[in-house]
ROSESE-784987 format. One record per residue (C-alpha): residue number from 1; residue in three letters; x, y, z. Coordinates in steps of 0.02 Angstrom, whole numbers, plus 50000, padded with zeros to 5 digits. Example, Ala and Ser with C-alpha at 12.3 -4.5 7.8 and 13.67 -1.06 7.14 Angstrom:
% residues 2
+-----+--------+-------+-------+-------+
| num | residu |  east | north |    up |
+-----+--------+-------+-------+-------+
|   1 |    ALA | 50615 | 49775 | 50390 |
|   2 |    SER | 50684 | 49947 | 50357 |
+-----+--------+-------+-------+-------+
***
This chain:
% residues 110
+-----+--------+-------+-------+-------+
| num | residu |  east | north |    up |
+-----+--------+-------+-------+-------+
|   1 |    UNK | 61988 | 57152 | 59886 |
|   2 |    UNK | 62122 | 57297 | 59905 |
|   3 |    UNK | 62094 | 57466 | 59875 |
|   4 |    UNK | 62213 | 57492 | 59759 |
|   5 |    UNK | 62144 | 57322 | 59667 |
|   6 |    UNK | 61957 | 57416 | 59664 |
|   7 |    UNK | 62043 | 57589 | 59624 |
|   8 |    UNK | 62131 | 57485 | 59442 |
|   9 |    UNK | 61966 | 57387 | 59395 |
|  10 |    UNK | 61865 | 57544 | 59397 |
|  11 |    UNK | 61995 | 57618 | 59298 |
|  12 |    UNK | 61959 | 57465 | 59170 |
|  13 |    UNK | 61794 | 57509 | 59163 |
|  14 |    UNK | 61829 | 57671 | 59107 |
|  15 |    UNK | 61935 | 57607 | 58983 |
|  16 |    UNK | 61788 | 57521 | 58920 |
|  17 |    UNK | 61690 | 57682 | 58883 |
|  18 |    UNK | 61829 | 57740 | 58793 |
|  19 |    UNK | 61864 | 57605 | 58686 |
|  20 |    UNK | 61690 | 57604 | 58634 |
|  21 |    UNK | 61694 | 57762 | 58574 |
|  22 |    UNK | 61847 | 57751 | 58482 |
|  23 |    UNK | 61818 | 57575 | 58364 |
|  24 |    UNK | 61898 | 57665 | 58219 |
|  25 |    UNK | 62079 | 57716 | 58301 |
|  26 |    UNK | 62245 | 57655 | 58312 |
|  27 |    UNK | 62297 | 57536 | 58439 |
|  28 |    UNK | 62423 | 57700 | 58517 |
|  29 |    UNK | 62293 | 57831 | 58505 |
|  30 |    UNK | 62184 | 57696 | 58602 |
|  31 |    UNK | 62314 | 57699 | 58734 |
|  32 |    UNK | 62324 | 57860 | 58731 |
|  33 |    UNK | 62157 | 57931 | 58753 |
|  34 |    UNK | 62125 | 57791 | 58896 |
|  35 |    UNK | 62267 | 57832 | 58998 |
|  36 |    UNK | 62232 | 58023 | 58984 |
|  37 |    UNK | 62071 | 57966 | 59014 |
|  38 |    UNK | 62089 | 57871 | 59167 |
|  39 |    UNK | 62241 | 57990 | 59235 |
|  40 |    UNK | 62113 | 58138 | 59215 |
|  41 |    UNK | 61989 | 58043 | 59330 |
|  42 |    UNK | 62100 | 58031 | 59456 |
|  43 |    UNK | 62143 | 58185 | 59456 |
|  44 |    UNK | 61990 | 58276 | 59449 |
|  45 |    UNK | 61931 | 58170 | 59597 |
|  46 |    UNK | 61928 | 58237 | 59785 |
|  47 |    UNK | 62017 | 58103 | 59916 |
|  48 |    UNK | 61863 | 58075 | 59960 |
|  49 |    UNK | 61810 | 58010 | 59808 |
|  50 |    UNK | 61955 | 57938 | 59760 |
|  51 |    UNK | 61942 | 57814 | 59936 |
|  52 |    UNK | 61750 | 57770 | 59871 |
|  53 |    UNK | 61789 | 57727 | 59698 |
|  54 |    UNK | 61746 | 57553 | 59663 |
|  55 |    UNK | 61719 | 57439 | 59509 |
|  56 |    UNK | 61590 | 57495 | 59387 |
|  57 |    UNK | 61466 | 57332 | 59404 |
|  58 |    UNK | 61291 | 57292 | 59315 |
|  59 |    UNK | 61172 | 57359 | 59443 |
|  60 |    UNK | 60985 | 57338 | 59430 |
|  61 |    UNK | 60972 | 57524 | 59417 |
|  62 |    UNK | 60943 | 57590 | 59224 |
|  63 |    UNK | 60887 | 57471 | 59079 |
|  64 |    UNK | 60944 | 57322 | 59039 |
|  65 |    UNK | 61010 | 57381 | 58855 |
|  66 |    UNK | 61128 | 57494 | 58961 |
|  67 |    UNK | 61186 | 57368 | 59082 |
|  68 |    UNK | 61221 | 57242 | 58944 |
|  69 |    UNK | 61307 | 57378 | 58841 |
|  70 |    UNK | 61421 | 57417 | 59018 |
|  71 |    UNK | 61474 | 57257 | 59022 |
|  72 |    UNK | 61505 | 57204 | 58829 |
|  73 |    UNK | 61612 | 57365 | 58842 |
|  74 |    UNK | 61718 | 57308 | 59001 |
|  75 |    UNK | 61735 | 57146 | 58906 |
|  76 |    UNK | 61810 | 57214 | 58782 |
|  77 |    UNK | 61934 | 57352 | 58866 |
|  78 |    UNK | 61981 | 57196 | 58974 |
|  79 |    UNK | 62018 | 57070 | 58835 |
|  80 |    UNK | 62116 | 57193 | 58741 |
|  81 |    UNK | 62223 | 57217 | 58864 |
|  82 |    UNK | 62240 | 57014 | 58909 |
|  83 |    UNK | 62293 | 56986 | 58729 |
|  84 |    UNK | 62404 | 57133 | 58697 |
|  85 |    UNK | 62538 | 57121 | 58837 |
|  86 |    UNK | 62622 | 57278 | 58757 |
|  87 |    UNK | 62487 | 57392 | 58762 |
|  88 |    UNK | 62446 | 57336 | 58922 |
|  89 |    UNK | 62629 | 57366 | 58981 |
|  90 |    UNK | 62608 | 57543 | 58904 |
|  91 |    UNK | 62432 | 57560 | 58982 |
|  92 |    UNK | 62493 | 57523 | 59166 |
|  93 |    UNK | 62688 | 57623 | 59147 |
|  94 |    UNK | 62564 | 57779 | 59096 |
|  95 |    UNK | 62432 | 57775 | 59232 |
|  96 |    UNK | 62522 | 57709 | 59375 |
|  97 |    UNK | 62623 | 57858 | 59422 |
|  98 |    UNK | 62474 | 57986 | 59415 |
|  99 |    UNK | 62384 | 57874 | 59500 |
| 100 |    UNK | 62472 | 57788 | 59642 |
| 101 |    UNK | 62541 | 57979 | 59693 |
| 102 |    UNK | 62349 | 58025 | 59720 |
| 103 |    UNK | 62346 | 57886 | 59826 |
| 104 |    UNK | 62479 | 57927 | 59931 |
| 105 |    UNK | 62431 | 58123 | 59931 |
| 106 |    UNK | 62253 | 58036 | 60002 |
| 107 |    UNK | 62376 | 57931 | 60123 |
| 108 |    UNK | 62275 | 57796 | 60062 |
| 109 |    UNK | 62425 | 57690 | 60017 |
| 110 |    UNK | 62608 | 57726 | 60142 |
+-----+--------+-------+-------+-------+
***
């Protein structure tokens, strides 16, 4: 799989953490706070990191509760945006720019 394919997933996942936490919002401050969310991760990460990050994935390591919980959570962040083509339009026009020009300041993508 691409980088750049990895880099988006784990930004999913993130999603996922924030969506949990945030059950009671509208669907625009949902947008919101993920895309600052994700956008801020990037940001905050060294080239270094931002070259390693990967999918979040169930991993053996922790309990099971937390694992399950991980991936309920992606579930949902993912499924939201596979039903809602408009937020996910708005998700992706937010975070791509932020994103893809930490890529290229990594000269991870041309």
């Amino acid at each position: 799989m691409k980088k750049s394919h990895l880099l988006f997933l784990g930004t999913l996942t993130s999603m996922a953490i924030v969506v949990s936490s945030c059950q009671n919002t509208s669907k625009e401050s949902l947008l919101d706070i993920a895309a600052n969310f994700a956008i801020e991760k990037y940001q905050k990460a060294s080239c270094e990191e931002v070259a390693q990050m990967q999918p979040q994935s169930q991993s053996t390591t922790g309990s099971q509760t937390d694992a399950g919980k991980k991936a309920d959570l992606q579930a949902k962040a993912i499924e939201m945006l596979q039903k809602d083509p408009e937020m996910r339009e708005k998700f992706i026009n937010r975070v791509a720019g932020p994103i893809a020009n930490k890529m290229f300041e990594c000269n991870l993508i041309p």
